[in-house]
N, C-alpha and C positions, 0 to 999 in steps of 0.2 A: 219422816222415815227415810225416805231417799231424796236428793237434794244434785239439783245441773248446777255447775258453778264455770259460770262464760270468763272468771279471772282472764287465763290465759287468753284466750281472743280476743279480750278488750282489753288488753296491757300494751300501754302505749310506747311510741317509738320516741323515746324523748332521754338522749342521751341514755344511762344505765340506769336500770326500773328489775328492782329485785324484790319478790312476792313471791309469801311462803303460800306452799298448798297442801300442805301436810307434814304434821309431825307428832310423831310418837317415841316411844321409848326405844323402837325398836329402827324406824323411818323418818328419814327426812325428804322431803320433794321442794324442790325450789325454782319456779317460772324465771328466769332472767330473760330481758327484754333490752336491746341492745340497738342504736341507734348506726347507719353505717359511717366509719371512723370512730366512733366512741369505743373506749375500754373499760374492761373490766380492772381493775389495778390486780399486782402482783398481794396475792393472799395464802393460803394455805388452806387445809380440810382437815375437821377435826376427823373423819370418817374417810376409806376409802369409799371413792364415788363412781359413778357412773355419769355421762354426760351426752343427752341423746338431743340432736338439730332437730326442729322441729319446721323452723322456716330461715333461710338466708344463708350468709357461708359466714364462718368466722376462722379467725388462728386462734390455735390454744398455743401458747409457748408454755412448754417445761421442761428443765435439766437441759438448758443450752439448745432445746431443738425446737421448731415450729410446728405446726401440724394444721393442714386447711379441713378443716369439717365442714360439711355442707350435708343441704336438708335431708331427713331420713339417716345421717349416719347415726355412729354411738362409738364413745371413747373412754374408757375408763384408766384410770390413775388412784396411784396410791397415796392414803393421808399424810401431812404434816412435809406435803413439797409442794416448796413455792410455785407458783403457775401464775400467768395473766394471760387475757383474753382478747383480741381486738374484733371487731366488726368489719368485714368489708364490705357488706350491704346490709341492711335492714335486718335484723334476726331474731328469733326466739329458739334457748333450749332449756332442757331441764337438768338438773342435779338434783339424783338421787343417791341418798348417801345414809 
């Protein structure tokens, strides 16, 4: 019926580690796990998203600009613009989208 799922705490720090944890017709949620220095490569969003730290600090670069998020923020962006991500310590956040 109801169901703990530890994915995210036990997603390891091992360069970039992307795990879905929901998806619907409606949602998507996605665990990304980022090692410190590792990136994310420049990609895009079928969906605008939302992007909330959950542990570590990272840069989001998009449209020429940086932006340092660290634990507990939330950053949202619109679909279909380019974006990459770097690490600069250990981190976990989510996209939902």
């Amino acid at each position: 019926m109801y169901e703990i799922d530890d994915s995210i705490l036990i997603q390891e720090y091992k360069e970039l580690q992307i795990k879905k944890i929901c998806k619907t017709e409606q949602l998507e949620i996605l665990s990304i796990c980022l090692e410190k220095g590792a990136t994310f490569p420049e990609h895009t969003s079928p969906k605008n998203a939302e992007l909330i730290v959950l542990e570590g600090s990272i840069l989001f670069y998009i449209n020429g600009e940086s932006y340092q998020l660290k634990k507990h923020q939330h950053f949202s962006f619109q679909k279909e613009t380019a974006h990459w991500v770097k690490a600069k310590e250990n981190s976990k956040f989510l996209i939902i989208r």
